[in-house]
Every structure is written in structure tokens, then in C-alpha cells.
mmCIF file of the C-alpha atoms, coordinates in Angstrom:
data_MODEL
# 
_entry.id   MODEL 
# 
loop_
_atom_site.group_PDB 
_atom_site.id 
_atom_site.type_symbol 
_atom_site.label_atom_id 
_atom_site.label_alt_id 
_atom_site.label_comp_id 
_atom_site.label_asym_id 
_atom_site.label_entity_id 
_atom_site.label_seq_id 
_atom_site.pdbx_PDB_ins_code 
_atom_site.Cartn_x 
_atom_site.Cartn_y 
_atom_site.Cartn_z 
_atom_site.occupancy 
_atom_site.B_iso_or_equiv 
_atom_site.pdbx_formal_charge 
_atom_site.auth_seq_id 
_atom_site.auth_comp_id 
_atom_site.auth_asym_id 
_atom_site.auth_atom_id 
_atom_site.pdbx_PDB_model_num 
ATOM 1   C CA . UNK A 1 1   ? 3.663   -84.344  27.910 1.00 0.00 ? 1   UNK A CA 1 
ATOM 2   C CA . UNK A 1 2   ? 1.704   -87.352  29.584 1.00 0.00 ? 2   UNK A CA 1 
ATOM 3   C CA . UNK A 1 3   ? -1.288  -86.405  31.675 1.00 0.00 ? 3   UNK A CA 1 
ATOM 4   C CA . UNK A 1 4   ? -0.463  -89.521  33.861 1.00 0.00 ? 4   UNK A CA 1 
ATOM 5   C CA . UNK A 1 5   ? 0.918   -87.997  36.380 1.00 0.00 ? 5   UNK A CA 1 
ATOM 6   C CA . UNK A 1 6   ? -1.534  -85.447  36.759 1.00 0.00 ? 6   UNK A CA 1 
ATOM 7   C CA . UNK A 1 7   ? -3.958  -88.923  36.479 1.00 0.00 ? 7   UNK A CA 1 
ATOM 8   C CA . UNK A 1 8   ? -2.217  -90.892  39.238 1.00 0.00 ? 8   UNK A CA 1 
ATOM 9   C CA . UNK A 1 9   ? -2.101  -87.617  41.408 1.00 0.00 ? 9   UNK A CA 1 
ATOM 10  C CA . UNK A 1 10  ? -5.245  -86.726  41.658 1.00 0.00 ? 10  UNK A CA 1 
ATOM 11  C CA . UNK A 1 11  ? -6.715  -90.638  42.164 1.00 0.00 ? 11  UNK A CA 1 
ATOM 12  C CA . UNK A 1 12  ? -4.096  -90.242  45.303 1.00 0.00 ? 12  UNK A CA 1 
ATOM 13  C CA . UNK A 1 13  ? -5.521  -86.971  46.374 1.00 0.00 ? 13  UNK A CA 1 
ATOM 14  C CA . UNK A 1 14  ? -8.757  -88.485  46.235 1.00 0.00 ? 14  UNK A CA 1 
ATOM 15  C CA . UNK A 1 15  ? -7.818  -91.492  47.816 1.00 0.00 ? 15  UNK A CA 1 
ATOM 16  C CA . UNK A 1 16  ? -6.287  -89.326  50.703 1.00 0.00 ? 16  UNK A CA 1 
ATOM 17  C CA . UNK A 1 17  ? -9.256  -87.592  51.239 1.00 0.00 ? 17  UNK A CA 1 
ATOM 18  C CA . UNK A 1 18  ? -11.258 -90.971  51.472 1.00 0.00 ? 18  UNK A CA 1 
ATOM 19  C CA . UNK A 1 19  ? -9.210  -92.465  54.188 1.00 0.00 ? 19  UNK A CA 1 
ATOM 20  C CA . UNK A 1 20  ? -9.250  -89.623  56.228 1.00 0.00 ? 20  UNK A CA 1 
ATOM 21  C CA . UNK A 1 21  ? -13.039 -89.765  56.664 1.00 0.00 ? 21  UNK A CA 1 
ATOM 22  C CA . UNK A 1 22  ? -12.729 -93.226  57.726 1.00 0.00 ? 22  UNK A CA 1 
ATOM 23  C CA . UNK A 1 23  ? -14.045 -92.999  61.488 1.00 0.00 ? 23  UNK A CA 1 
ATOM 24  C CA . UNK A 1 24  ? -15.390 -90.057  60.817 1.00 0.00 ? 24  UNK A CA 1 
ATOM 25  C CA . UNK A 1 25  ? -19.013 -88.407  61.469 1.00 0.00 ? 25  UNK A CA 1 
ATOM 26  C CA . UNK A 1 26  ? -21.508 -90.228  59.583 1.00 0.00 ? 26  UNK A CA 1 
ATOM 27  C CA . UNK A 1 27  ? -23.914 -87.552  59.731 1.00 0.00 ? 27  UNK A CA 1 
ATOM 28  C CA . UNK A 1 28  ? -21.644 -85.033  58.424 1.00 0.00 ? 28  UNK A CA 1 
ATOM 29  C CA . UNK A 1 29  ? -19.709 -87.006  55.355 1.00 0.00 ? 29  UNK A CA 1 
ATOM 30  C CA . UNK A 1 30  ? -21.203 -89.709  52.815 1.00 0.00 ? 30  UNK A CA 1 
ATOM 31  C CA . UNK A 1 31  ? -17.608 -91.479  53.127 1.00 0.00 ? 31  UNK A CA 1 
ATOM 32  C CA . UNK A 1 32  ? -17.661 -91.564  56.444 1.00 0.00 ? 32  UNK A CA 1 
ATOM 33  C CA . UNK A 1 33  ? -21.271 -92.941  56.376 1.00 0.00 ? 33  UNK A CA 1 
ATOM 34  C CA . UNK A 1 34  ? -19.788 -95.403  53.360 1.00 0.00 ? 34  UNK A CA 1 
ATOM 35  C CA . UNK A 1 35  ? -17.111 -96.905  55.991 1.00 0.00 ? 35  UNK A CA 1 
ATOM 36  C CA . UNK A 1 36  ? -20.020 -97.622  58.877 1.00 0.00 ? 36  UNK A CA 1 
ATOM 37  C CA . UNK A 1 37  ? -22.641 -99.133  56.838 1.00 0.00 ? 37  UNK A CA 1 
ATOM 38  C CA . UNK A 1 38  ? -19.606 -101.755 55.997 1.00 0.00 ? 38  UNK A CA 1 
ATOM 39  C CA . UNK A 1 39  ? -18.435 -103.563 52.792 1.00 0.00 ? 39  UNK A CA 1 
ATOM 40  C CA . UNK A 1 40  ? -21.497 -104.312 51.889 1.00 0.00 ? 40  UNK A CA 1 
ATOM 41  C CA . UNK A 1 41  ? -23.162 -101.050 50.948 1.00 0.00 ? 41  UNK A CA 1 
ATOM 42  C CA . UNK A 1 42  ? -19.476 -100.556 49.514 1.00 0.00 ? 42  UNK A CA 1 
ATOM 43  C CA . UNK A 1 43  ? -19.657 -103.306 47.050 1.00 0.00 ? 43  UNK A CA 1 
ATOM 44  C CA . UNK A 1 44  ? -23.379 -102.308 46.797 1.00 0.00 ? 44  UNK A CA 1 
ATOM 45  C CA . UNK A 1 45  ? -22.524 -98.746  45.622 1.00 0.00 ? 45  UNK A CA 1 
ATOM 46  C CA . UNK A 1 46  ? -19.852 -99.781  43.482 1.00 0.00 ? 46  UNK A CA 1 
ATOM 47  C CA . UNK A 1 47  ? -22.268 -102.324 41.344 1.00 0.00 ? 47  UNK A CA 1 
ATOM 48  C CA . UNK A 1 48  ? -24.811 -99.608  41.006 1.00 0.00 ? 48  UNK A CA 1 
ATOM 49  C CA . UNK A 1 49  ? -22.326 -97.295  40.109 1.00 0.00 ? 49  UNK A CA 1 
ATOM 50  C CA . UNK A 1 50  ? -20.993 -99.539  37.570 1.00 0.00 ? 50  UNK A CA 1 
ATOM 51  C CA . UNK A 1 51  ? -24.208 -100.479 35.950 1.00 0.00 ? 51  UNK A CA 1 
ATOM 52  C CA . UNK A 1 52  ? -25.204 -96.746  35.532 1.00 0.00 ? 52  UNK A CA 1 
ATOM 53  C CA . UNK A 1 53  ? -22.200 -96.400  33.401 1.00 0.00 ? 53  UNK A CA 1 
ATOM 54  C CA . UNK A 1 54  ? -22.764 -99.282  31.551 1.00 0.00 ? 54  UNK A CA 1 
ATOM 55  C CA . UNK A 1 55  ? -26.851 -97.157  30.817 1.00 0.00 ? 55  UNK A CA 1 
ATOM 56  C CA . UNK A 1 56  ? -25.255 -94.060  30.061 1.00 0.00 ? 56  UNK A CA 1 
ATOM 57  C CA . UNK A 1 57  ? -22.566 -95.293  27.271 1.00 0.00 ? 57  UNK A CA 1 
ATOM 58  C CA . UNK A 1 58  ? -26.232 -97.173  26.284 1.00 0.00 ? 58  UNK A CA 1 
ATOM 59  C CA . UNK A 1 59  ? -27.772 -94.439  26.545 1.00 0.00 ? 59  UNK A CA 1 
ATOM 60  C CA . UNK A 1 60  ? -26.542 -91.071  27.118 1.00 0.00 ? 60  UNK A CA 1 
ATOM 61  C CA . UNK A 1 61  ? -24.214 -88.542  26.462 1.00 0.00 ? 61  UNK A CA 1 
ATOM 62  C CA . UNK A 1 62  ? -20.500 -88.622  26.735 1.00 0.00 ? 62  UNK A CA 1 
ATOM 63  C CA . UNK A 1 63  ? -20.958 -85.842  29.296 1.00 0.00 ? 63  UNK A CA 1 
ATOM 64  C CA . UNK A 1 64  ? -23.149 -88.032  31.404 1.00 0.00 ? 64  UNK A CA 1 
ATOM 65  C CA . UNK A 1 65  ? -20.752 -91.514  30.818 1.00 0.00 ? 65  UNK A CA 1 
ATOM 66  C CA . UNK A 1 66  ? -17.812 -88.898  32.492 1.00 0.00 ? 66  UNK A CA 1 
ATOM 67  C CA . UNK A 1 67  ? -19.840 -87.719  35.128 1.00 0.00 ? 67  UNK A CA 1 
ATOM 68  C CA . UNK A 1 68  ? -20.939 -91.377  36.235 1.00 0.00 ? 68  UNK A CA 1 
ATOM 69  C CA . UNK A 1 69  ? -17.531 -92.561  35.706 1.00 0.00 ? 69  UNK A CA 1 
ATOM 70  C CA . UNK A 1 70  ? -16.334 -89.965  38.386 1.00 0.00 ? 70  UNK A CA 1 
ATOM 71  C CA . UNK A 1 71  ? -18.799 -91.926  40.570 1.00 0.00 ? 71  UNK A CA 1 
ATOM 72  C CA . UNK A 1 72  ? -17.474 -95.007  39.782 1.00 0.00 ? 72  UNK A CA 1 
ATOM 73  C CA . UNK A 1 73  ? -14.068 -94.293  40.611 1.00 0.00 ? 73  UNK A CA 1 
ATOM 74  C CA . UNK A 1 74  ? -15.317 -92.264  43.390 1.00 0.00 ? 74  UNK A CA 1 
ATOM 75  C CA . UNK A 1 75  ? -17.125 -95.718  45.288 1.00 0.00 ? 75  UNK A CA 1 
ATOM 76  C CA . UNK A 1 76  ? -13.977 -97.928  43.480 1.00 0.00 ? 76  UNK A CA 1 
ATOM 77  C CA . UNK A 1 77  ? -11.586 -95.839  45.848 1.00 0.00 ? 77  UNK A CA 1 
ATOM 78  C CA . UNK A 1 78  ? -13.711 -96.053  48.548 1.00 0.00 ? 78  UNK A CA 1 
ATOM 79  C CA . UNK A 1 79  ? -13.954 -99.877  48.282 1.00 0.00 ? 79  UNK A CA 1 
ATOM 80  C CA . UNK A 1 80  ? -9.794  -100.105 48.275 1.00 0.00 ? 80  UNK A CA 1 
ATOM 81  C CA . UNK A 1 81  ? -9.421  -97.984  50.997 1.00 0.00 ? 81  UNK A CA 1 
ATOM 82  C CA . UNK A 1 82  ? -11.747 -100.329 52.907 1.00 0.00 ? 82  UNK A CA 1 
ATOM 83  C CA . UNK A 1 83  ? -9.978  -103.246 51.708 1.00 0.00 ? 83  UNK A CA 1 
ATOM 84  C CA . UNK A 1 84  ? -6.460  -101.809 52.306 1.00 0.00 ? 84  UNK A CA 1 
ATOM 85  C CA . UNK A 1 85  ? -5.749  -101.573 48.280 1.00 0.00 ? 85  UNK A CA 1 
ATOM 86  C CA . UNK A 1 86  ? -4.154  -98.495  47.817 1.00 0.00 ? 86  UNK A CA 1 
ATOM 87  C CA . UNK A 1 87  ? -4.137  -96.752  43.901 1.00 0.00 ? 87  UNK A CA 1 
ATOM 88  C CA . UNK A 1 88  ? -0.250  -97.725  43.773 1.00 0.00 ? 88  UNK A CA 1 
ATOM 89  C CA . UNK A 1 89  ? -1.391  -101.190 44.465 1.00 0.00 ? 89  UNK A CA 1 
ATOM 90  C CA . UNK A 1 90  ? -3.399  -101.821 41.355 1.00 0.00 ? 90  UNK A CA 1 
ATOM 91  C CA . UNK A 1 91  ? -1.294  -99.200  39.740 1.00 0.00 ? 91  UNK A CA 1 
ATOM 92  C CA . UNK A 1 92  ? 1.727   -101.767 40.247 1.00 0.00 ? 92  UNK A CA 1 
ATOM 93  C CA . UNK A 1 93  ? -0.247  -104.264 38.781 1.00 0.00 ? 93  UNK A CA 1 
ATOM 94  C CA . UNK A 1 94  ? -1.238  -102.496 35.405 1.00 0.00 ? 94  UNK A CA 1 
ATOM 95  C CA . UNK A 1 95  ? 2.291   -102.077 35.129 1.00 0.00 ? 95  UNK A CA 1 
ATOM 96  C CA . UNK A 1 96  ? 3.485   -106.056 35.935 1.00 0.00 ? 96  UNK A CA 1 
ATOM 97  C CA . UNK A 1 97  ? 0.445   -106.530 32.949 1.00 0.00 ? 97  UNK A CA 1 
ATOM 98  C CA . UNK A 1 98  ? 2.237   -104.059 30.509 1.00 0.00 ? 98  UNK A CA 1 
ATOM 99  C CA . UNK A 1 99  ? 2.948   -105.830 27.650 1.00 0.00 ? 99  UNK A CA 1 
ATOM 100 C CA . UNK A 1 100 ? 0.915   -108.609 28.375 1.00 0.00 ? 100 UNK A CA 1 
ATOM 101 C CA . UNK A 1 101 ? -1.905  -109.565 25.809 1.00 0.00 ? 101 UNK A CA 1 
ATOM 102 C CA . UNK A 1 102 ? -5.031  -110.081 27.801 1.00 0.00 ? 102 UNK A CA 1 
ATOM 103 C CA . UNK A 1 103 ? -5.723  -113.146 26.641 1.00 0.00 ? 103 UNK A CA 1 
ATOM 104 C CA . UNK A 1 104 ? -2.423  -114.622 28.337 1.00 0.00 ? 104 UNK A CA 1 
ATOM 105 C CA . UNK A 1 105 ? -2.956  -112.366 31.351 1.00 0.00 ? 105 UNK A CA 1 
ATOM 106 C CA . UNK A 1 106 ? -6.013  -114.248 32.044 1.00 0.00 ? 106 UNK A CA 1 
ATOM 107 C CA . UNK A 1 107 ? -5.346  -117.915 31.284 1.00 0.00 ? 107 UNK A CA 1 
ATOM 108 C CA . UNK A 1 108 ? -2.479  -117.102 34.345 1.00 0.00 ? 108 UNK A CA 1 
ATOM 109 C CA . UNK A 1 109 ? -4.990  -115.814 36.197 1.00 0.00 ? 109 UNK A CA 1 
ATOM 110 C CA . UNK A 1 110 ? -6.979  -119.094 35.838 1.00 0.00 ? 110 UNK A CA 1 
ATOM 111 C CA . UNK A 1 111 ? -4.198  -121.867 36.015 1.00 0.00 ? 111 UNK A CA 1 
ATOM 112 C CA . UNK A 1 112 ? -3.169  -119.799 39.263 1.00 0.00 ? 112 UNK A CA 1 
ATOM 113 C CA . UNK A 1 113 ? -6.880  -120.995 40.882 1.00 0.00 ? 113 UNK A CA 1 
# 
């Protein structure tokens, strides 16, 4: 049996959880905090994030690659949820890319700009 599922569902729980702390009490939850500092610190957090998985595969252990991957996807779902990108959105477009060498994928991508 395919984890997927289980995959999509919990990035949707997650993302759940994220938009309901948008307006929330900054003082009280780091999301909520994430939404009023603006996009941003979003994009800010999500570069940071990035780069320390980029120094723990470098680096590290596969244990610490997962656990900053969490925080990746963690700031990446806050950063959709500010933009109005829900996880079926890019979901939707893995799956219009299915199939699709990546070359390809991207020379569409740039004759389309």
C-alpha cells in the first residue's frame, strides 16, 4: 500500500492548522507571529530553512536532514497559506508534470516567459 495518502493527509492537516493561526495571537503562536511580521520574514524563514538542509545533507546525519526538512516544509506551508497556494494546488501540478521529463518541463516553463 502507498503511504501517499497518509503523505498528502497529513501536509493538509498541517496546512489546516497553519491557516487557522492566521490572525491569531502573536505572542502566543510562532505562525501567528509568521503571518504579522509579513511575507518577508516568510520568504526569509523559508531560505534559511532551506539552506540548513542543504548543511545537514553536507554535513550531518540523515536524522538531522529529516528533522530540518520538517522545518522546511513546516515555513513552505506557511508561505502558501500566505500566498493562497493550497497543498492540492502544487499537488495538481506534480501531477499535470507526471510523465514529463524535466528537461521538457522546463524549456515550457521558459518559452512561456
Amino acid at each position: 500500500m502507498s503511504d501517499t495518502p497518509k503523505i498528502s493527509q497529513a501536509l493538509d492537516d498541517l496546512f489546516k492548522v497553519i491557516e487557522s493561526r492566521k490572525g491569531g495571537d502573536p505572542e502566543t503562536s510562532y505562525t501567528a507571529r509568521l503571518f504579522e511580521e509579513g511575507l518577508g520574514r516568510i520568504t526569509a524563514k523559508v531560505g534559511e530553512e532551506a539552506t540548513e538542509v542543504i548543511n545537514a545533507a553536507l554535513r550531518e546525519t540523515p536524522e538531522h536532514v529529516t528533522s530540518e526538512s520538517a522545518d522546511l516544509l513546516y515555513h513552505l506551508l506557511v508561505l502558501w497559506a500566505e500566498q493562497g497556494v493550497t497543498p492540492e494546488d502544487v499537488f495538481e501540478e506534480l501531477r499535470n508534470r507526471a510523465g514529463v521529463s524535466g528537461i521538457e518541463e522546463k524549456e515550457s516553463r521558459d518559452q512561456g516567459n
